[in-house]
Structure formats: structure tokens, C-alpha cells
C-alpha positions as CSV (number, residue, x, y, z in Angstrom):
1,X,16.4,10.6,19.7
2,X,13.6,13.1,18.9
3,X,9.9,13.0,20.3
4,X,7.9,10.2,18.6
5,X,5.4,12.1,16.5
6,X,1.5,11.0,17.5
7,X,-0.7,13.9,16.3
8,X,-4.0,14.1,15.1
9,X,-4.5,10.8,13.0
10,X,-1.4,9.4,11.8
11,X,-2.3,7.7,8.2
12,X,0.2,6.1,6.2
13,X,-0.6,5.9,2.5
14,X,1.6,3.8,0.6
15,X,2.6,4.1,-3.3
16,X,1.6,8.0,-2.3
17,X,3.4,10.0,-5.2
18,X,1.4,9.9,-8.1
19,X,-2.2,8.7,-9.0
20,X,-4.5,7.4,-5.7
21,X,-2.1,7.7,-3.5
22,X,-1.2,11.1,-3.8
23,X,-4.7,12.1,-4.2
24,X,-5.2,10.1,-1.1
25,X,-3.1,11.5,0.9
26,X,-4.0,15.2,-0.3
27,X,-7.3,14.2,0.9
28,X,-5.8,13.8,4.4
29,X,-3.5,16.3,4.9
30,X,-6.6,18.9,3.8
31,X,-8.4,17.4,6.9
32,X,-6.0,17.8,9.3
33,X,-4.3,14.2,9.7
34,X,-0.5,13.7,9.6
35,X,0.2,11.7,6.6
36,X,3.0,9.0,5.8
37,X,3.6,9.2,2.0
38,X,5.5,5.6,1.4
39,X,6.7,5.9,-2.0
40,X,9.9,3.4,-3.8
41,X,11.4,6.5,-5.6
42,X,12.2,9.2,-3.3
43,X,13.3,11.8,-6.1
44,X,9.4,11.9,-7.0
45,X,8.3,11.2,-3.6
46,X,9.8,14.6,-2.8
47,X,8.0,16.5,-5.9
48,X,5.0,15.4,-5.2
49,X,5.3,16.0,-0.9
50,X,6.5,19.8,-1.6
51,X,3.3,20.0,-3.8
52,X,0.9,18.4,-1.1
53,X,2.2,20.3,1.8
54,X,1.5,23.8,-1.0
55,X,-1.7,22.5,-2.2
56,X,-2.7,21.6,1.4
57,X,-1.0,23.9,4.2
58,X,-0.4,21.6,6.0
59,X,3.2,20.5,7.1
60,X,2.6,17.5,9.2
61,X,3.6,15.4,6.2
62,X,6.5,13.1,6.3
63,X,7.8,10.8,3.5
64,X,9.4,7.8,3.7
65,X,10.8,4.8,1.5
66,X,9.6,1.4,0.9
67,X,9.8,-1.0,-1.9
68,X,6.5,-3.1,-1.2
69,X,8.1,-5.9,-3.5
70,X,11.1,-6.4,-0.8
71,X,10.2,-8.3,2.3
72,X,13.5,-7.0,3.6
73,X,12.5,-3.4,2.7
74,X,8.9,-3.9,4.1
75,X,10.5,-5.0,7.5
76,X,13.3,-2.0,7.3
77,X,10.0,0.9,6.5
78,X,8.3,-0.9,9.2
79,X,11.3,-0.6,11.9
80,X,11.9,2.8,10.8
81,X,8.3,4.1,11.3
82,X,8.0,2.6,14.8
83,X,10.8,4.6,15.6
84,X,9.9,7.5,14.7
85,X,5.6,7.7,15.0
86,X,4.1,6.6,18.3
87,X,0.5,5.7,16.8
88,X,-0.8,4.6,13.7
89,X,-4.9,5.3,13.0
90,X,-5.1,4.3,9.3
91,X,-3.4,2.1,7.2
92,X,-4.1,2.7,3.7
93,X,-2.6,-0.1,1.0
94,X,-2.3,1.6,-2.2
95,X,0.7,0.9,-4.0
96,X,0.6,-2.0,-6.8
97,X,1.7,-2.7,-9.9
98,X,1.1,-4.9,-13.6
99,X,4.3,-5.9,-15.7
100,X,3.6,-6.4,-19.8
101,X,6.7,-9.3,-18.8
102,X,7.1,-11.7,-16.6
103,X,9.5,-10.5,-13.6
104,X,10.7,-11.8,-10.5
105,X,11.9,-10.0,-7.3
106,X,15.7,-11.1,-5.8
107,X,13.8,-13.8,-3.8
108,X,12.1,-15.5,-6.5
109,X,8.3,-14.1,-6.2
110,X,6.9,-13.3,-9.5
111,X,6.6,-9.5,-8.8
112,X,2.9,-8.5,-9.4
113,X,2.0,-11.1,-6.8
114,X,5.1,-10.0,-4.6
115,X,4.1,-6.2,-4.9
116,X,0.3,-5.8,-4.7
117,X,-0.1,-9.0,-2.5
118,X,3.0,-10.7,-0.7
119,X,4.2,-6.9,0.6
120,X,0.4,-5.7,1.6
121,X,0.5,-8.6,3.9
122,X,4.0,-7.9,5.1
123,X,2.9,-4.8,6.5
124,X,-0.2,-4.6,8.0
125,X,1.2,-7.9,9.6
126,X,4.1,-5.9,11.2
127,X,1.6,-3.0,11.6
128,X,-1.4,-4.2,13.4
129,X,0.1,-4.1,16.9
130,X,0.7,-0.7,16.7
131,X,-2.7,-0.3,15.1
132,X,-4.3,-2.1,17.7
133,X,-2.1,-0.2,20.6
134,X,-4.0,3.6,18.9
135,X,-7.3,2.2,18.4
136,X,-10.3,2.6,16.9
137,X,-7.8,2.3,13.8
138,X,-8.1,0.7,10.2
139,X,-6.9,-1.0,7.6
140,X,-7.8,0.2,3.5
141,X,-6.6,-2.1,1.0
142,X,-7.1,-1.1,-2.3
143,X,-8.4,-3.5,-4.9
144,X,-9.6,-3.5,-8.4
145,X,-12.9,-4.6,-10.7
146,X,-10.9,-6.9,-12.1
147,X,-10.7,-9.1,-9.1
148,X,-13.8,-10.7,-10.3
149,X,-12.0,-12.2,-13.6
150,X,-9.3,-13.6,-11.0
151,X,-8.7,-17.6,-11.3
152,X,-5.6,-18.6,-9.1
153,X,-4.3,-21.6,-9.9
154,X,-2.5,-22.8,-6.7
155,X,-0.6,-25.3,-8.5
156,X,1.0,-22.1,-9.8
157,X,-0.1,-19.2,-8.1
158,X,3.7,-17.4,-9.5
159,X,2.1,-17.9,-12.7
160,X,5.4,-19.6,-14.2
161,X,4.0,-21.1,-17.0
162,X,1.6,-18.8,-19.6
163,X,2.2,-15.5,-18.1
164,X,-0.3,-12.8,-18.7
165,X,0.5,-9.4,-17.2
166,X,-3.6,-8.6,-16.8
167,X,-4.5,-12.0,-15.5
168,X,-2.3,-12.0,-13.0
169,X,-2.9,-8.5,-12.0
170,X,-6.6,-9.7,-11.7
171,X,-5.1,-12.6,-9.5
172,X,-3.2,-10.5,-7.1
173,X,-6.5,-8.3,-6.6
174,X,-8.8,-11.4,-6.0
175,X,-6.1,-12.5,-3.5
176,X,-6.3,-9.0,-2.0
177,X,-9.9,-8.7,-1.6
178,X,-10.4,-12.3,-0.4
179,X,-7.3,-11.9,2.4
180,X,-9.3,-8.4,3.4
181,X,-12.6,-10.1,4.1
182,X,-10.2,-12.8,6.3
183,X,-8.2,-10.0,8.2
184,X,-12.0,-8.2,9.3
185,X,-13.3,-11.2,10.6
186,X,-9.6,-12.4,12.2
187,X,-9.8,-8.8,14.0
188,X,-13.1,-8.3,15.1
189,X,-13.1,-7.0,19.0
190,X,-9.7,-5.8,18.3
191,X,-10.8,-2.0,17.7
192,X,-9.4,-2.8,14.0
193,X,-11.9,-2.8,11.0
194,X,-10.1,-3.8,8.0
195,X,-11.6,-2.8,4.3
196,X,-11.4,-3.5,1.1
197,X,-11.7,-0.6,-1.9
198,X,-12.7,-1.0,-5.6
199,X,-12.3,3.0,-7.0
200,X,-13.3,2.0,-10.2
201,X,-11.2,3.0,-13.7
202,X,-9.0,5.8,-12.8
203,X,-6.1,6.6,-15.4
204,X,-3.0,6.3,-13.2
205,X,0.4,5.4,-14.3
206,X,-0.5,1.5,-13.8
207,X,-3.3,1.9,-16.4
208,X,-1.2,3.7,-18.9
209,X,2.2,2.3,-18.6
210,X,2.7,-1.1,-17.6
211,X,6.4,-1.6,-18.6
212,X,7.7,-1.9,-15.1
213,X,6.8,-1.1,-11.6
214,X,4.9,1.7,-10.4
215,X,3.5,3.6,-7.3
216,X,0.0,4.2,-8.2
């Protein structure tokens, strides 16, 4: 097996081809970090890494696959990362989604819940050894406005009855932000910070298509 790569800071941006993400981890590789583009479809995930490493100069990019609505795929991207980076400095959340419909994943999770919640957790969860192992290191989940219209009922947090796609987009961002502000006070001393981000209205693909899922 190849060297384990561990240079400069390692930063894995998920949802990374398109909108925030990409930007995001633009941003990075201009400063010199080596940057994990996790994206679901690989076909764009490729566009948009030979237009980063262009844009940027830089080639310590790597891309990689995970469907953040799949546990199972979660566990897979996580297995294969630890493989294959020695380090992780910054963990950067990105990738959600909102559904006009109702869906749920193979497992029975309603999917906006699964995808911008349920699979955030997954990973830093499998991530924070290794986070903690390369610290000082963080954790940057990236939440919405529309957190503050959240109202979770936990009778029916998969929303099964009266489905709407924006309040339970606003749901799965309260649920977010309130798990980040647990995770920074769970890991204090730990040389992990954890954060929470609200950019503000941005037109992505999530804000102008919300037929099916999305990396943001």
C-alpha cells in the first residue's frame, strides 16, 4: 500500500462539487491545504476537481465518494479515508439537501433528516478520533437561517404525517445547530473546537432545485 498522505492541513469538505462546497474547498486549496472533495456523483465530482486544481494550482486535491444519506456509505467513505490520509485538521459538513416530496432512504429515514442530519453525525462520529490523534483540529457544520423557524416534533421527528419539504429542511438545521453547540462542549480539552455556520442566502442548486437530492 502507498504512503498515507498527511500534508499541510488535510480538510475534507463534503457535498464539494458545486455551490459552498466547491467554493469552499477552492478557498483551501488556494491556501495551500490538501483538500478532500466528498461528493455522491463522481461524474461531476471530477468536473469540478479538474477546475479547482486549474483555478487553484494546486494538485494536492483528492476526491472521493460518499452518499451522506447512507450510513453504510458514511462507514465505507470513512474506512476508505483512514486508509489512505494519516491526519485530518478540518472537518467541514457541507453537503445537505430539501425534497418538494416526501422520500425515504433504503433504511426507512425520511431523507432530509437522514442527509443534512443522521449522516453529519455519522461522520464526525467516525472522524473525531483521527481528529483528535492531528490536533488542534475542527469541526464546521454548516447550517441555515432557517433553523430558527425549526419545531421538531419528537413524536414525529421523520415527519410522516403533513410533510413539508421547507419545514423539515428548517428541522434538520435546528437539529444541526443544536447537536453542534453539544459536540463543542462534549469536546472541550480534546484540542477539537466544533462550529456551527449560518452563510446566509446563497443561490445554490438546493435553493433553486429542490426536486431531489443535491451536493450543495
Amino acid at each position: 500500500m502507498s504512503e498515507k498522505v498527511c500534508t499541510g492541513q488535510v480538510c475534507i469538505v463534503t457535498g464539494a462539487n458545486s455551490g459552498i462546497g466547491y467554493h469552499t474547498a477552492k478557498g483551501l486549496a488556494e491556501k495551500g491545504a490538501t483538500v478532500v472533495m466528498v461528493v455522491r456523483n463522481m461524474d461531476k465530482g471530477e468536473i469540478a476537481m479538474a477546475e479547482i486544481k486549474q483555478e487553484s494550482g494546486s494538485s494536492s486535491i483528492y476526491l472521493m465518494h460518499c452518499d451522506v444519506s447512507d450510513i453504510a456509505s458514511v462507514d465505507r467513505f470513512t474506512d476508505a479515508f483512514k486508509e489512505r490520509f494519516m491526519c485530518l485538521n478540518v472537518l467541514i459538513n457541507n453537503a445537505g439537501a430539501a425534497f418538494s416530496k416526501r422520500h425515504e432512504t433504503e433504511v426507512g429515514f425520511e431523507k432530509t433528516i437522514a442527509t443534512n442530519y443522521l449522516g453529519m453525525f455519522r461522520l464526525t462520529h467516525n472522524l473525531l478520533p483521527t481528529l483528535r490523534e492531528t490536533s488542534p483540529s475542527r469541526v464546521i457544520n454548516i447550517s441555515s437561517g432557517m433553523h430558527k423557524t425549526g419545531k421538531i416534533n419528537f413524536d414525529d421527528i421523520m415527519m410522516e404525517k403533513g410533510y413539508g419539504s421547507m419545514k423539515q429542511y428548517a428541522n434538520s438545521k435546528l437539529i444541526v445547530t443544536t447537536y453542534t453547540y453539544a459536540l463543542a462542549r462534549r469536546i472541550v480539552g480534546t484540542g477539537v473546537t466544533a462550529n456551527v455556520v449560518e452563510p446566509g442566502f446563497v443561490a445554490t442548486n438546493l435553493g433553486t432545485n429542490m426536486g431531489g437530492l443535491r451536493d450543495r
